[in-house]
N, C-alpha and C positions, 0 to 999 in steps of 0.2 A: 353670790359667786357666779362670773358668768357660766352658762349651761355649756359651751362650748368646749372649755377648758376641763368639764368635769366629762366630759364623753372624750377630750381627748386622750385626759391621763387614762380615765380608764381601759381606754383601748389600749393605751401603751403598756400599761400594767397587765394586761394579758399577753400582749404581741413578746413582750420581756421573757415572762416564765416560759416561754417557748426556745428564746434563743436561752434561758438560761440552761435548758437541756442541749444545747448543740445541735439547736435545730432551725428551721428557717419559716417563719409562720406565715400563713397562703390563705386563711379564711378567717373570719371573723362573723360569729354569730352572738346578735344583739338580743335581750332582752329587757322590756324596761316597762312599765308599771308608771300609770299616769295618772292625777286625781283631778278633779273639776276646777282645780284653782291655776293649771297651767292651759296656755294655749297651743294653737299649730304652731305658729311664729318659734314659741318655744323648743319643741319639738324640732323643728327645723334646724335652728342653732345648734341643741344637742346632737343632731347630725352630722353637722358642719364638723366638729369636733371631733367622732367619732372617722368619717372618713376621710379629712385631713392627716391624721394618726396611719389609717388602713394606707392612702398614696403614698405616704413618704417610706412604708417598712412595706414594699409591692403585695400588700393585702388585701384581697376581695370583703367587702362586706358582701355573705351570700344569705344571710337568713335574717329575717327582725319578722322580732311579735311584739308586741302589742298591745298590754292590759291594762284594765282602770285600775286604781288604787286610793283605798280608800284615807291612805297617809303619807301622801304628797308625791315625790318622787322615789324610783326606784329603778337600778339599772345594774345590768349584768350583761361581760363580756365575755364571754369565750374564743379563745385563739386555737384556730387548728396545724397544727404545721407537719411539717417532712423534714425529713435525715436519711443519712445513716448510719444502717442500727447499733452497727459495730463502733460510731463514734460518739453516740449520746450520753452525757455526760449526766450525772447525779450529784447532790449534796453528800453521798458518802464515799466519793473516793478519792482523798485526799491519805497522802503519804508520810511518812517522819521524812523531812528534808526537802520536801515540796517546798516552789514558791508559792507566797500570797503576793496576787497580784491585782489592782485596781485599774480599771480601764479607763478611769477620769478622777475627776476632785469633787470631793465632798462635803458638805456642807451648806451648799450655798443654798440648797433648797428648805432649810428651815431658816437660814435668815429673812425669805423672802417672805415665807407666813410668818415670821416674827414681827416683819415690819409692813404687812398688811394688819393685823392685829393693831397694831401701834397705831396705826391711821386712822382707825377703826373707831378706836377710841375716842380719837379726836376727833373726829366726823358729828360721834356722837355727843361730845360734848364732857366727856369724861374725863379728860385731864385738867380741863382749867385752863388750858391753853386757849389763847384767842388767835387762832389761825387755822385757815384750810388745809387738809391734809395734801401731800407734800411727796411724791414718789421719785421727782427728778434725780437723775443722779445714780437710782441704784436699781438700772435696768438689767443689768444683769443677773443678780438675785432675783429678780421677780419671775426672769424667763424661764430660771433652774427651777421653783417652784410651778410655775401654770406653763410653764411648755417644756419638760424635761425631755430629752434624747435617749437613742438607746444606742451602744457600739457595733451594731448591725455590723458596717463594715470590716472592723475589727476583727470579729470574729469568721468573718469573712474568709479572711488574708491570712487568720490561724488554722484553717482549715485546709486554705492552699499550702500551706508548707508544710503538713501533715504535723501543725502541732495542738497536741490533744488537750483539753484540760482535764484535770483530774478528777475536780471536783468546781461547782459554780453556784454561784446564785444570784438572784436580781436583788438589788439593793434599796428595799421600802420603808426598812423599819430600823437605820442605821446599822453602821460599820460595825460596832460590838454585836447586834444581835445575827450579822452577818457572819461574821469569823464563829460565835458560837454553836451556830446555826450549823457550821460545816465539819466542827470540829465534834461536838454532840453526833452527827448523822457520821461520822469517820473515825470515830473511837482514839482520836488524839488530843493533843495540847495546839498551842502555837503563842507565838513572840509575835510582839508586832512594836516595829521600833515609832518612837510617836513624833521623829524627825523624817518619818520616810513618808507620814501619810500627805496625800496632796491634800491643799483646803487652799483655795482661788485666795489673791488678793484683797478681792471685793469684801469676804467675808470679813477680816481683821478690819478693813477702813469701815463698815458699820458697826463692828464690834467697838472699835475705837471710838466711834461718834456717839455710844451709849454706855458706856461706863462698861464697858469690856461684858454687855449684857446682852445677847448670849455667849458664853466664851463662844470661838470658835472650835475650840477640840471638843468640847461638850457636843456643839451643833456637829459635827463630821463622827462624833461615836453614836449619838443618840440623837439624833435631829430623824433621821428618815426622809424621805420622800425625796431620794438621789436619783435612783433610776439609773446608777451605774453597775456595771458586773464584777461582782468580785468570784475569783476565780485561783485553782490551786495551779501548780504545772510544775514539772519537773525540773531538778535543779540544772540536768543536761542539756537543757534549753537557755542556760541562762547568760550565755554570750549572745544567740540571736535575738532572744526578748529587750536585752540591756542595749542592742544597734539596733535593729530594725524596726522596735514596736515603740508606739508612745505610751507605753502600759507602767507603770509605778510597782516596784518590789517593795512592799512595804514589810514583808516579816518572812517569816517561814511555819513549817509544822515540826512539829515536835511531840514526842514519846508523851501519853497521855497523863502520868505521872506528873508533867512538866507543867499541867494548867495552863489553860491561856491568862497570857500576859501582856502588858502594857511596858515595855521598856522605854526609859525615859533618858532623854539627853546626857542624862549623867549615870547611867547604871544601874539605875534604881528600877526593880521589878513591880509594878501593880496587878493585881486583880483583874482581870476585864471583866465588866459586869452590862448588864444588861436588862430593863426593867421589865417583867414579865416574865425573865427565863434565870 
């Protein structure tokens, strides 16, 4: 796995939990833990990665250390950032009647490690296939997984309009573990309709070319590695969110009695579940 792309998600996966507070991240301090089998060269790359991450969300790398390790690599980013105090936002303060709101489409970043995997395989020699592995095509999945975005300025422009969110969070470990995540920390339920969620074109034309393997609802509930914001906001917001934002209402909150749910095209209530929680 190139080093570049593991320093850069990891920066972003910090620079994220920043804005997922409604806040705006300004430093970045590295840590990272090195063994005898990597070189500078290497190093260097993991840099490239780290502060290509730090230019694009206006973030200082100010601190790096520096240790040997005695098993292989190892890396830690912390993100410092600023707000304010009065607008910072938590995983627990989401409403009965709040939107859920998603700031982009999901899924696509586990199709992209499903179908590096796939290649993987074949590289190796594992399927029986007699042919070179094979990426063309599905460049867009690949970039959702090794170069994901964050809605920086989104959040931005929610802010200029003085509108708040309730409750938020970065999106690593899929869309179920997200809503339970908010819905657990805010003592409620929530609906979430499974015609509202966005999941790119990309992902169905790969699902398609593999025997519908990974579904894609599957990859957008549990897949992980989005790196978009899902976020609550009041329902009084919901003429200017529905014109002026390209933000997705995919459900609401609901009385905790009411369980989160999966409502489906035709009425039917499920479970929302989530493995680990």
């Amino acid at each position: 796995f190139p080093l570049k792309f593991i320093g850069y998600k990891t920066a972003v996966h910090a620079m994220g939990q920043v804005m997922a507070m409604n806040a705006v991240p300004v430093q970045l301090l590295v840590c990272t833990g090195v063994s005898q089998r990597f070189f500078l060269e290497d190093l260097d790359e993991l840099f490239v990665g780290i502060e290509a991450a730090a230019r694009l969300y206006g973030a200082d790398v100010t601190a790096v250390d520096i240790q040997s390790s005695y098993t292989g690599l190892s890396l830690a980013v912390t993100a410092v950032g600023e707000g304010n105090a009065g607008l910072m936002t938590r995983r627990g303060g989401a409403r009965d009647t709040d939107l859920i709101c998603l700031s982009g489409s999901v899924g696509a970043a586990y199709m992209g490690l499903h179908l590096l995997q796939r290649e993987k395989r074949i590289f190796n020699g594992e399927t029986g296939k007699d042919r070179l592995p094979d990426l063309k095509g599905h460049e867009y999945i690949l970039e959702q997984y090794l170069k994901p975005g964050l809605p920086g300025v989104l959040l931005e422009n929610l802010r200029k309009d003085d509108i708040i969110p309730t409750s938020m969070c970065l999106l690593t470990n899929g869309l179920s573990h997200g809503i339970l995540s908010i819905a657990k920390a805010s003592g409620t339920g929530a609906k979430i309709y499974v015609n509202k969620i966005p999941i790119a074109r990309e992902c169905f034309e790969y699902a398609e070319a593999n025997n519908n393997e990974p579904s894609p609802l599957v990859a957008a509930l549990n897949g992980g590695d989005d790196f978009q914001m899902l976020l609550t906001l009041p329902l009084a917001n919901y003429e200017s969110l529905s014109k002026e934002y390209s933000l997705d209402i995919i459900g609401h909150i609901c009385d905790a009695s009411d369980g989160c749910t999966l409502i489906t095209p035709d009425g039917k209530s499920i479970p929302l579940e989530s493995p680990g929680m």
